[in-house]
PDB file of N, CA, C and O in Angstrom:
ATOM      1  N   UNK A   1     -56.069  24.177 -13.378  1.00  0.00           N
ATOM      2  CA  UNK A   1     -54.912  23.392 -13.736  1.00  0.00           C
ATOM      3  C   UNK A   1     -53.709  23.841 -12.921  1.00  0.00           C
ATOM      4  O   UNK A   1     -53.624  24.974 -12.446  1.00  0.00           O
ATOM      5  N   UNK A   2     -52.665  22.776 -12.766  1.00  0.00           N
ATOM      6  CA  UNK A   2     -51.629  23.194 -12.083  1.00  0.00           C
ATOM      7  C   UNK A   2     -50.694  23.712 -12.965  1.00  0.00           C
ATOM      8  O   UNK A   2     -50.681  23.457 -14.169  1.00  0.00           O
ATOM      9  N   UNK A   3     -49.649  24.678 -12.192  1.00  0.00           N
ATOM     10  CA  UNK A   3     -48.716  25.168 -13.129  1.00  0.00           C
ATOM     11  C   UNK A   3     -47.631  24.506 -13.155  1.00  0.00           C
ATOM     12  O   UNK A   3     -47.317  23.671 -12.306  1.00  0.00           O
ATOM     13  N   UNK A   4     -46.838  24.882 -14.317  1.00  0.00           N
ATOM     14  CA  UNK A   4     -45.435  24.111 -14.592  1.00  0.00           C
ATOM     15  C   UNK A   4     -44.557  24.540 -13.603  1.00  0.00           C
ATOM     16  O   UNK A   4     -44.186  25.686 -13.860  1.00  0.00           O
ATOM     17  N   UNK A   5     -44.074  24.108 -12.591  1.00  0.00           N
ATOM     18  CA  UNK A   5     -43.000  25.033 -11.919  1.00  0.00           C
ATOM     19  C   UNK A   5     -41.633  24.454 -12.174  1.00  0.00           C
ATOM     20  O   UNK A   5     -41.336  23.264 -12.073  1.00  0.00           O
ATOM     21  N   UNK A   6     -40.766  25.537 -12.550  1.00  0.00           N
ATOM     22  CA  UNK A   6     -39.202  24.979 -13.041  1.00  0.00           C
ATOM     23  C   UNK A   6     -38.222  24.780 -11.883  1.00  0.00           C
ATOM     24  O   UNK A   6     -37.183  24.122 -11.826  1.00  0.00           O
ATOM     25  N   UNK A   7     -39.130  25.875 -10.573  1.00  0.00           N
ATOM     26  CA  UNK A   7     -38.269  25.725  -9.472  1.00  0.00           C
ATOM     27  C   UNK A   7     -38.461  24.716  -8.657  1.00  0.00           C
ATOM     28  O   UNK A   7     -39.628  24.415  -8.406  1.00  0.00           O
ATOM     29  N   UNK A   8     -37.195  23.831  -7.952  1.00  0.00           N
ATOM     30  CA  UNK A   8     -37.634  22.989  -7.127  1.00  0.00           C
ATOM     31  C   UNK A   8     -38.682  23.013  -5.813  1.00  0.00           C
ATOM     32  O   UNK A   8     -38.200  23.707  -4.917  1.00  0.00           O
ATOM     33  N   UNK A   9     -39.680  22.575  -5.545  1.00  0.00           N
ATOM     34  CA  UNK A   9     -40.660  22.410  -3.844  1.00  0.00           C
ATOM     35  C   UNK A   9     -39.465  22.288  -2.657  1.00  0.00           C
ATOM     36  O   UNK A   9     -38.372  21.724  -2.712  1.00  0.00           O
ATOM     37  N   UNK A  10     -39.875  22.770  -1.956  1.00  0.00           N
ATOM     38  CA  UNK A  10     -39.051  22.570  -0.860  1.00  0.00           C
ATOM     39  C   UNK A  10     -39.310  20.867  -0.045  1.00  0.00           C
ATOM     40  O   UNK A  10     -38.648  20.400   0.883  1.00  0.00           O
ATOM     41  N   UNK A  11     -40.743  20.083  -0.933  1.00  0.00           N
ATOM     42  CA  UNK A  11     -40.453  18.831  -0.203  1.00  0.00           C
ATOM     43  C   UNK A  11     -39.922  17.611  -1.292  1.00  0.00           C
ATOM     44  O   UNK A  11     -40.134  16.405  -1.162  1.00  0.00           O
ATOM     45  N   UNK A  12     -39.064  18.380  -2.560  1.00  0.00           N
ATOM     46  CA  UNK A  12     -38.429  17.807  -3.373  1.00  0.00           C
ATOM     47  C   UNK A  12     -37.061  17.979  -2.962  1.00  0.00           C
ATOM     48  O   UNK A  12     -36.086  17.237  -3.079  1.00  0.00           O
ATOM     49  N   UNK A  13     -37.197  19.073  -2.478  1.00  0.00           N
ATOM     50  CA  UNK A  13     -35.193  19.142  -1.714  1.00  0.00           C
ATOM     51  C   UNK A  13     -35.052  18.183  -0.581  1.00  0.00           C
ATOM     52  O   UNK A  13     -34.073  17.451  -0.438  1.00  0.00           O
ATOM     53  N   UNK A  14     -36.311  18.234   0.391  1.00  0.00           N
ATOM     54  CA  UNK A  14     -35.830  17.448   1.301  1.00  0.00           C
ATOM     55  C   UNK A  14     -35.833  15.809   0.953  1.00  0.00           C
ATOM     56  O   UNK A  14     -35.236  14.896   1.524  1.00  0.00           O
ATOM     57  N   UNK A  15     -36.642  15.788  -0.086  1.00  0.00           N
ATOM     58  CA  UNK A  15     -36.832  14.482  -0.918  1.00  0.00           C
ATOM     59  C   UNK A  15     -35.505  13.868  -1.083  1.00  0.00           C
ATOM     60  O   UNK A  15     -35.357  12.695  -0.739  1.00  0.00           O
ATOM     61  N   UNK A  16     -34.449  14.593  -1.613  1.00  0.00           N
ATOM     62  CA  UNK A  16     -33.564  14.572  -2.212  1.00  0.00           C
ATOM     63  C   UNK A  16     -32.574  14.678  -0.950  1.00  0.00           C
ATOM     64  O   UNK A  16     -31.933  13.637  -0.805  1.00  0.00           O
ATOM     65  N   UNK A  17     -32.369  15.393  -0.268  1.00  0.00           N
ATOM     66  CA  UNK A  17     -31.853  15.189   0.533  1.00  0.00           C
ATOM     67  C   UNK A  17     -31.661  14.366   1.330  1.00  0.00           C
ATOM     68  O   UNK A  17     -30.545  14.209   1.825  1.00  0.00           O
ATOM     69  N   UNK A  18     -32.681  13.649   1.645  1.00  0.00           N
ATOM     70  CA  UNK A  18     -33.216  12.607   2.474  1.00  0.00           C
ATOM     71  C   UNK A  18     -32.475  11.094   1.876  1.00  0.00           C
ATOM     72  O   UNK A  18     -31.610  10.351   2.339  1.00  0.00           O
ATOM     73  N   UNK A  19     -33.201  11.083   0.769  1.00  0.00           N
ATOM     74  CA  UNK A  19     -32.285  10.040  -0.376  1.00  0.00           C
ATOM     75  C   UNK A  19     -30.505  10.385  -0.068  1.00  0.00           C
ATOM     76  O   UNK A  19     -29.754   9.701   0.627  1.00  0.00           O
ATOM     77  N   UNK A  20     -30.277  11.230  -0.574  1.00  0.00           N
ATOM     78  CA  UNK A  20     -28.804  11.123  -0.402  1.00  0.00           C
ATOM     79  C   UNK A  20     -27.902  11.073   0.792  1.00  0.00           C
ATOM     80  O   UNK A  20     -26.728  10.704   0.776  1.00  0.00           O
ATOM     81  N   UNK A  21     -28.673  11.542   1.966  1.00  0.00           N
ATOM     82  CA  UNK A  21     -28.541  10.913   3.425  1.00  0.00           C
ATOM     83  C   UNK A  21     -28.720   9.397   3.841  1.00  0.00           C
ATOM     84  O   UNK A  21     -27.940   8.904   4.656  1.00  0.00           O
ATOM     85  N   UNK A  22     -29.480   8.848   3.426  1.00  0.00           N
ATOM     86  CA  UNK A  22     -29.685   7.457   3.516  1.00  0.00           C
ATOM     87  C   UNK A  22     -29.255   6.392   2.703  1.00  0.00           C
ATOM     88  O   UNK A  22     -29.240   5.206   3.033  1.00  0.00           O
ATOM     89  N   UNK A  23     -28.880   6.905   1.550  1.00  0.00           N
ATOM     90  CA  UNK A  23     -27.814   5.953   0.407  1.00  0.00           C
ATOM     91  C   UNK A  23     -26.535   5.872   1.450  1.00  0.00           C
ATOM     92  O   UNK A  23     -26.123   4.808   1.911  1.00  0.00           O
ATOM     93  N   UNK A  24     -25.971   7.175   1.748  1.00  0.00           N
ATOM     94  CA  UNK A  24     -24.546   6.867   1.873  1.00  0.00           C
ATOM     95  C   UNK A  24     -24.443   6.330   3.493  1.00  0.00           C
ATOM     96  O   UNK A  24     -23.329   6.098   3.962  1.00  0.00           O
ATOM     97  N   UNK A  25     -25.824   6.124   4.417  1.00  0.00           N
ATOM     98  CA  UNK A  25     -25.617   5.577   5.564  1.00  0.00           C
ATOM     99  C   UNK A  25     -25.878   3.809   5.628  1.00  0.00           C
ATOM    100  O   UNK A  25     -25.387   2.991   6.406  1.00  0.00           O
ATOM    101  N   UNK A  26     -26.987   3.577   4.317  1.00  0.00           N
ATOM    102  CA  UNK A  26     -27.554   2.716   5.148  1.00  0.00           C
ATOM    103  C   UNK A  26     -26.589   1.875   2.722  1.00  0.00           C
ATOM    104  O   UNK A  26     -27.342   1.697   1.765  1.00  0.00           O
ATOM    105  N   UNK A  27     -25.472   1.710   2.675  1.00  0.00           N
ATOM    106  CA  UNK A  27     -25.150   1.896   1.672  1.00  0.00           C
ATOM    107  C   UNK A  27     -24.624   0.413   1.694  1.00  0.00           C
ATOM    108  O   UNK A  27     -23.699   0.170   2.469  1.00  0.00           O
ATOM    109  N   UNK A  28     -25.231  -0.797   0.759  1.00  0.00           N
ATOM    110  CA  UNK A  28     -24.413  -2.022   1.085  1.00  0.00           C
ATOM    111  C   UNK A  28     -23.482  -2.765   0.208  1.00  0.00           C
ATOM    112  O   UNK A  28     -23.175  -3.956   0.254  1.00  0.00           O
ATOM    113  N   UNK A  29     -23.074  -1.794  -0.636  1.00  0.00           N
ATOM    114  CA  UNK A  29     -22.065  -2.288  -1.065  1.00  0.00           C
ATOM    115  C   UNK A  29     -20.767  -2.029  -0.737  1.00  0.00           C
ATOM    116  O   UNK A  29     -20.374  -0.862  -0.737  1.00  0.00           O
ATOM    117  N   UNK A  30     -19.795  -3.231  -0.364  1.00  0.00           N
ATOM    118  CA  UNK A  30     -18.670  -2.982  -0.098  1.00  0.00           C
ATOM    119  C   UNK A  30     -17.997  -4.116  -0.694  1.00  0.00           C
ATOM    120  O   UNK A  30     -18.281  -5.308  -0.583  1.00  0.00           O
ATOM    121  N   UNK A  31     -16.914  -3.475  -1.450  1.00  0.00           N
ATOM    122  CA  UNK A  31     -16.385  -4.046  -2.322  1.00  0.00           C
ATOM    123  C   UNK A  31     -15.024  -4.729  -1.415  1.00  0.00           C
ATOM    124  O   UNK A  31     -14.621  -5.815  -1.833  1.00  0.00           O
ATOM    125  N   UNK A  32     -14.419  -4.217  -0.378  1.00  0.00           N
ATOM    126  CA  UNK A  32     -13.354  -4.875   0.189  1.00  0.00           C
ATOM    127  C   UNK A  32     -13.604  -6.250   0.487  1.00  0.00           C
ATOM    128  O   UNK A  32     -12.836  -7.200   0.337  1.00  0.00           O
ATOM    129  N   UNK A  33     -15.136  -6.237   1.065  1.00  0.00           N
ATOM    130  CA  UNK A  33     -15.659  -7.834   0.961  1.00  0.00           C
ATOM    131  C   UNK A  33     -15.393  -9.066  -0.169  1.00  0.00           C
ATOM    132  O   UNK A  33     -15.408 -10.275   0.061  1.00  0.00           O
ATOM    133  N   UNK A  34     -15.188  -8.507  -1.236  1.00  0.00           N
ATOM    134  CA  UNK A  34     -15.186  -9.370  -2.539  1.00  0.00           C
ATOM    135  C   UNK A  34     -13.833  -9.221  -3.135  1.00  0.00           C
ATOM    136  O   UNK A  34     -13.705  -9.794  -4.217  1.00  0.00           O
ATOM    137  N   UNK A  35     -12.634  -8.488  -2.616  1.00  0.00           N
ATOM    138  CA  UNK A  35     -11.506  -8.690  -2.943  1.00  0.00           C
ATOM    139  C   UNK A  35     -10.625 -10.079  -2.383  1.00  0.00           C
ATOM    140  O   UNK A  35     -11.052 -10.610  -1.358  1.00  0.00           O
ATOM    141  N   UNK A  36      -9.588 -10.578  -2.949  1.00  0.00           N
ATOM    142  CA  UNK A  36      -8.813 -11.551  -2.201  1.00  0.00           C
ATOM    143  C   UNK A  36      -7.849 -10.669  -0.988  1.00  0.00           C
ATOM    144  O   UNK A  36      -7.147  -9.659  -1.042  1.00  0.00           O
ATOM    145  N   UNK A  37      -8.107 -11.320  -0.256  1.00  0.00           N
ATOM    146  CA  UNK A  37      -7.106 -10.097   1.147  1.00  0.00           C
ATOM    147  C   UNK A  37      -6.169 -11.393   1.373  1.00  0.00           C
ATOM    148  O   UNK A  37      -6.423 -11.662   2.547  1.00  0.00           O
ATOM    149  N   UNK A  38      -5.245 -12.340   0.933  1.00  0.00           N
ATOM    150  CA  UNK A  38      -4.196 -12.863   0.608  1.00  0.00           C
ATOM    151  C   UNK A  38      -4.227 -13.873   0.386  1.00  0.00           C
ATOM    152  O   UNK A  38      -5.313 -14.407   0.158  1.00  0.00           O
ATOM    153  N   UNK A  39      -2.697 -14.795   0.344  1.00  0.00           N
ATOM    154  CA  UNK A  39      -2.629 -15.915  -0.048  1.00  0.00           C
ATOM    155  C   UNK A  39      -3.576 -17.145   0.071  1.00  0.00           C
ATOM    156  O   UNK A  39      -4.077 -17.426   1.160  1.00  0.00           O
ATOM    157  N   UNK A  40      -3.816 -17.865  -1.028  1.00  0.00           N
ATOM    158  CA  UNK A  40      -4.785 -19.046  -0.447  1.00  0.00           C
ATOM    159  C   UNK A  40      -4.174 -20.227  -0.841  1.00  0.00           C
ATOM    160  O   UNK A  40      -3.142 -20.345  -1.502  1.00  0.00           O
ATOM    161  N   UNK A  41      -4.911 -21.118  -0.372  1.00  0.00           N
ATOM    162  CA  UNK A  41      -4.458 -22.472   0.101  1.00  0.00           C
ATOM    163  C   UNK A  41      -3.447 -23.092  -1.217  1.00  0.00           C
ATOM    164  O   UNK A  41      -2.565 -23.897  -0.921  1.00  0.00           O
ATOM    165  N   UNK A  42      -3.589 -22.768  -2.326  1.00  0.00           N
ATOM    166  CA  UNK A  42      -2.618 -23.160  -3.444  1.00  0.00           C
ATOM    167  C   UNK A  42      -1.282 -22.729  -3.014  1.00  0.00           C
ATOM    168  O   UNK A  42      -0.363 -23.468  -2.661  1.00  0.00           O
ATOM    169  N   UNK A  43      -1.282 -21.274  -3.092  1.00  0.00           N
ATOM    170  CA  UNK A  43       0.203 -20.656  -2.965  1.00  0.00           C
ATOM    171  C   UNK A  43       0.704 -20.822  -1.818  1.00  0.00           C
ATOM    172  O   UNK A  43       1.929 -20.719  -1.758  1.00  0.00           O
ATOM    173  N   UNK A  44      -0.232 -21.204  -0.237  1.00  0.00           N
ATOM    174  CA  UNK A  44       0.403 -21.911   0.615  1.00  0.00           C
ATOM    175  C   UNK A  44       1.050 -22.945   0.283  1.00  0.00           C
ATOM    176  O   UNK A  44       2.254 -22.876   0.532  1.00  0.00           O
ATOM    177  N   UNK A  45       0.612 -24.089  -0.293  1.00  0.00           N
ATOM    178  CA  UNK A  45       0.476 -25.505  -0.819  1.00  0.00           C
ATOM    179  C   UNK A  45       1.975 -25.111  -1.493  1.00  0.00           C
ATOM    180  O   UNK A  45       2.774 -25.637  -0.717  1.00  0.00           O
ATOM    181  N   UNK A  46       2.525 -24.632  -2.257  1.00  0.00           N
ATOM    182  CA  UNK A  46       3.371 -24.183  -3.279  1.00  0.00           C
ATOM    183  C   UNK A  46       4.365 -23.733  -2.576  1.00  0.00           C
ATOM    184  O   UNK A  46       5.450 -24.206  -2.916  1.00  0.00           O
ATOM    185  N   UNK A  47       4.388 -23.000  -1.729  1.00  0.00           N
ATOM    186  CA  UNK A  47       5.497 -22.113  -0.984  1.00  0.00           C
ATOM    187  C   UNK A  47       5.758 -22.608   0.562  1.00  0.00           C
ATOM    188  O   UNK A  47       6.417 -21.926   1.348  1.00  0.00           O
ATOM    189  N   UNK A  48       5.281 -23.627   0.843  1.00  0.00           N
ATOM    190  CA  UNK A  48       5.438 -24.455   2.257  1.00  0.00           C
ATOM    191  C   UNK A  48       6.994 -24.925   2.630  1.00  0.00           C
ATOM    192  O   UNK A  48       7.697 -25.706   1.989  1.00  0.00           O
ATOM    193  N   UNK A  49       7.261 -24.339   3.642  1.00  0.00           N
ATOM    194  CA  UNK A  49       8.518 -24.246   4.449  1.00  0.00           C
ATOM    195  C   UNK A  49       8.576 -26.055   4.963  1.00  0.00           C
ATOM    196  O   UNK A  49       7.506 -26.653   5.082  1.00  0.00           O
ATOM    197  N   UNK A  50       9.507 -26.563   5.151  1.00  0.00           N
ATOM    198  CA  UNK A  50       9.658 -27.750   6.132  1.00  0.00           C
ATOM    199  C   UNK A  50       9.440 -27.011   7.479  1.00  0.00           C
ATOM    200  O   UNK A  50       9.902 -25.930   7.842  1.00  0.00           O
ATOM    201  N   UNK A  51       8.425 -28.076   8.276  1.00  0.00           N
ATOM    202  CA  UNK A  51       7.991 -27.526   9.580  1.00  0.00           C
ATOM    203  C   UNK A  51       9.587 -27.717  10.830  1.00  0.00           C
ATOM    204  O   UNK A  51      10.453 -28.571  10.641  1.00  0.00           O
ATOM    205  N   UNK A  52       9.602 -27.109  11.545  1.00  0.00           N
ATOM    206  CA  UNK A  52      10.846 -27.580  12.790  1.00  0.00           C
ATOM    207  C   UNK A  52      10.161 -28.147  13.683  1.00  0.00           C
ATOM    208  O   UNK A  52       9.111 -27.763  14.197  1.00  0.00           O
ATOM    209  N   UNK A  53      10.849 -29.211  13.903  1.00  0.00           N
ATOM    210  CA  UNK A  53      10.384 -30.183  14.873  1.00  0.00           C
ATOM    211  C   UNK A  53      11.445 -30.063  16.485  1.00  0.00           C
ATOM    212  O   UNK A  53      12.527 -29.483  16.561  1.00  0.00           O
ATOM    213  N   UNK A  54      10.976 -30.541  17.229  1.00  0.00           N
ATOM    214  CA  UNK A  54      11.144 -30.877  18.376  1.00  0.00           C
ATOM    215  C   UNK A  54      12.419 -31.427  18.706  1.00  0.00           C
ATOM    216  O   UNK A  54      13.228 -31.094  19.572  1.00  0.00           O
ATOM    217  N   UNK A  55      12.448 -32.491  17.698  1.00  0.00           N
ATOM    218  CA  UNK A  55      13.507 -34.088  18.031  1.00  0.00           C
ATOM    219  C   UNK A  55      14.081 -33.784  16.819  1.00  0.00           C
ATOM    220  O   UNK A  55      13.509 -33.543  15.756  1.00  0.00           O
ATOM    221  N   UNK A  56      15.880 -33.830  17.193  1.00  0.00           N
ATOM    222  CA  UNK A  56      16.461 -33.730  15.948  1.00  0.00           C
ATOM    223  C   UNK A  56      16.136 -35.131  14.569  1.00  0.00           C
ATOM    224  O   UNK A  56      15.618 -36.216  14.833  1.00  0.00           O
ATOM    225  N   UNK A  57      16.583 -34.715  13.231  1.00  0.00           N
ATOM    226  CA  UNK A  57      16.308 -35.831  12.547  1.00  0.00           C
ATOM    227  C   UNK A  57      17.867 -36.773  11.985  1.00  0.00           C
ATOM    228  O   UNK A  57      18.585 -36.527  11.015  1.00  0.00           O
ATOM    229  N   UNK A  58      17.980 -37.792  12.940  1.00  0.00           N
ATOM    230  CA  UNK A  58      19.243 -38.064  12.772  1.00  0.00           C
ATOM    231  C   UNK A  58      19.348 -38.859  11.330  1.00  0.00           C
ATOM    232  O   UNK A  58      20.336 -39.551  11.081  1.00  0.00           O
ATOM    233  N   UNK A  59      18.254 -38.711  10.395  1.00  0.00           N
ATOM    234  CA  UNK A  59      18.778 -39.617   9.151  1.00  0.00           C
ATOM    235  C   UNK A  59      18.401 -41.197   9.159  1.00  0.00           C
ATOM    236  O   UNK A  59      18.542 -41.636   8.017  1.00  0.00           O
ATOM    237  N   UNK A  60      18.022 -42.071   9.956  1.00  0.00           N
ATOM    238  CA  UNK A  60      17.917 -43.494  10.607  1.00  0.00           C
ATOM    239  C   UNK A  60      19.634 -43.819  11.123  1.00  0.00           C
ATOM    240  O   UNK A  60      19.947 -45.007  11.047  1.00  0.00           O
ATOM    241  N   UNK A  61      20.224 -43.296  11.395  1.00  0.00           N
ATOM    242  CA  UNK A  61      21.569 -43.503  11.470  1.00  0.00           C
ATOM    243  C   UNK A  61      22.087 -44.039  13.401  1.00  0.00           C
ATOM    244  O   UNK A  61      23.183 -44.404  13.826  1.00  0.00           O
ATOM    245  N   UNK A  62      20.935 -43.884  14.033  1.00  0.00           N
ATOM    246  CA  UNK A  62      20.470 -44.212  15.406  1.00  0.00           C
ATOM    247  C   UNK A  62      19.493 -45.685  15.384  1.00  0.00           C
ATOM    248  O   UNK A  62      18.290 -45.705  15.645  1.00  0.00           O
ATOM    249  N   UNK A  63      20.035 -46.462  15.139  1.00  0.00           N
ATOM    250  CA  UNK A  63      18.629 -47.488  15.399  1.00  0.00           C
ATOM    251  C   UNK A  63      18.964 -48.462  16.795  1.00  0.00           C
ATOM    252  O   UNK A  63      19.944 -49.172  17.018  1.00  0.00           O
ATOM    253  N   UNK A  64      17.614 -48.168  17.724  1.00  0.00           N
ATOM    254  CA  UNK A  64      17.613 -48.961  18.817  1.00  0.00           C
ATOM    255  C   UNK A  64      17.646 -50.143  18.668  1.00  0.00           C
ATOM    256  O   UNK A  64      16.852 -50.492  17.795  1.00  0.00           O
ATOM    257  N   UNK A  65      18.348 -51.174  19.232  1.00  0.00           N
ATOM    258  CA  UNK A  65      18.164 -52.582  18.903  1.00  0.00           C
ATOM    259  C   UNK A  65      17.533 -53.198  20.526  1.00  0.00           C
ATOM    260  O   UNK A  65      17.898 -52.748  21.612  1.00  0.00           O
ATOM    261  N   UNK A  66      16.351 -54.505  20.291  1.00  0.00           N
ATOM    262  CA  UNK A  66      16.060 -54.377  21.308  1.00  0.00           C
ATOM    263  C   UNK A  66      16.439 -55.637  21.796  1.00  0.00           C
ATOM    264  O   UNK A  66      16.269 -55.916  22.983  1.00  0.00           O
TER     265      UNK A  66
END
């Protein structure tokens, strides 16, 4: 029969070692992925500046007659 051994095998350390080398390399959770990293299209939608244009806006107060 085999005996009880309380002490760890040396191919339970590397067992273990091995595991905890390869969790933290090959490790796929990343949570920055699943955070909001900023504003979205609502609070754009909500907080939208008038764009500047090109051509002043005289009001219709210019009308070409032809």
């Amino acid at each position: 029969m085999a005996k009880n051994r309380k002490n760890p095998t040396i191919g339970k350390a590397v067992a273990e070692v091995w595991l905890a080398v390869t969790s933290q390399l090959f490790d796929s959770y990343h949570p920055e992925r699943h955070y909001m990293r900023g504003p979205g299209p609502k609070w754009h939608a909500k907080h939208a500046q008038p764009r500047l244009t090109a051509e002043p806006d005289l009001g219709g107060a210019l009308k070409i007659a032809a």
